[in-house]
C-alpha positions in Angstrom: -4.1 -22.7 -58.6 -5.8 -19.5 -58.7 -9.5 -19.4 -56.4 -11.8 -17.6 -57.6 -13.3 -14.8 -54.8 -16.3 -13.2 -55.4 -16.9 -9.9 -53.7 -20.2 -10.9 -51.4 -23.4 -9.4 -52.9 -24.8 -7.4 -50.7 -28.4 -7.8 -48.6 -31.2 -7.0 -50.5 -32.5 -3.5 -49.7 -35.6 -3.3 -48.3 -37.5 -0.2 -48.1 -38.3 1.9 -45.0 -41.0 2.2 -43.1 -41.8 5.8 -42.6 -44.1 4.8 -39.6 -41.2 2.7 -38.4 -39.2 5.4 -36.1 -42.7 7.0 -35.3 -43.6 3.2 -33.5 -40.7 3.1 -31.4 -41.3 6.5 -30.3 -44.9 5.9 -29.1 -43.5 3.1 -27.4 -41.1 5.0 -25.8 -43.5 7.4 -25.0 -46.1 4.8 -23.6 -43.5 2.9 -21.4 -42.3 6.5 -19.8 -45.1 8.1 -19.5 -47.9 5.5 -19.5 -46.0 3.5 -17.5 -45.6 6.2 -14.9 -49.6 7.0 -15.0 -50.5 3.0 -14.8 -48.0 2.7 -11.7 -49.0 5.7 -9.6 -52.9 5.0 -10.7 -52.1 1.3 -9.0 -50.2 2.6 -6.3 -53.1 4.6 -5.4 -55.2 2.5 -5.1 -53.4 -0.3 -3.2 -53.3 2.8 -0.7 -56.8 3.3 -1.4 -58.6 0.0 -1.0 -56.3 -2.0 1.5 -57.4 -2.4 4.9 -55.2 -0.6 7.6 -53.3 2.2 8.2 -53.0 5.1 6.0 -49.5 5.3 6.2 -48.8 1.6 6.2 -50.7 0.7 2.9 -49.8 4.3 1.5 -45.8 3.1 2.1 -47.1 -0.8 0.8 -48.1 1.1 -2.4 -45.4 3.4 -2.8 -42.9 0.3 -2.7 -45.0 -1.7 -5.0 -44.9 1.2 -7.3 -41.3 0.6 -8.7 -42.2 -3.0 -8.8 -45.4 -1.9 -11.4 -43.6 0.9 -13.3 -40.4 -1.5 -13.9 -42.6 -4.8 -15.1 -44.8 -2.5 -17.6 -42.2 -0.7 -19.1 -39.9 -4.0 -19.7 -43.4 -5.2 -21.2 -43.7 -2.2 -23.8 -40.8 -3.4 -25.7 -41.4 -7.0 -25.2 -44.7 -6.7 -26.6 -44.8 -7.1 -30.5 -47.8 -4.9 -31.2 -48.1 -1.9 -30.6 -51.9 -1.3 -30.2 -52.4 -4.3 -27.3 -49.5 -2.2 -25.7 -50.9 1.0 -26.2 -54.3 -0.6 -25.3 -53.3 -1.9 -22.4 -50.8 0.5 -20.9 -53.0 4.2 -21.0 -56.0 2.1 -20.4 -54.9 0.8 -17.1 -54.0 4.5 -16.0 -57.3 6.1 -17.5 -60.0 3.3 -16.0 -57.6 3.2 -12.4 -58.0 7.1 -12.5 -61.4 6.8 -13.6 -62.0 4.1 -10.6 -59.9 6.6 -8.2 -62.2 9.6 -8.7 -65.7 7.3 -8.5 -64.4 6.2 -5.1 -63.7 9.9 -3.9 -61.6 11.0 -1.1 -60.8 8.6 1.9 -62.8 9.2 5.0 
């Protein structure tokens, strides 16, 4: 007559990562930040190395821009490891701004 509820045992714990919160904040950090330096370092040079006129491929770069910051920052948090996004992310800005200053100022 009478059923017999059991209160539900609760999930084991398992313990925190310290590093955890300190991961998600570099990501953070990269997709803002990185992101925004990988973007503008592309955008650049779009401008820099297409054919045409300056303010047609400098507007072509500009508009691809949003298009660059928006896929690598969506890409940050898919990513499951941090150092290929990490990698990846502040080493397209530093070798594009590395490329940028080799190639000097447009003539």
């Amino acid at each position: 007559m009478f059923i017999d509820r059991q209160r539900p045992q609760p999930a084991p714990r398992t313990a925190r990562l310290p590093w955890r919160g300190g991961a998600m904040a570099a990501r953070c950090v990269t997709a803002l930040v990185g992101g925004y330096a990988a973007a503008a370092v592309l955008a650049t040079l779009i401008a820099r190395l297409l054919p045409g006129d300056r303010a047609e491929v400098t507007a072509w770069g500009m508009t691809l821009s949003f298009l660059f910051y928006a896929v690598i920052g969506l890409w940050c948090f898919h990513e499951g490891r941090l150092a290929r996004v990490l990698a990846a992310v502040w080493g397209i800005a530093l070798a594009g701004g590395a490329l940028l200053w080799l190639l000097g100022v447009r003539p």
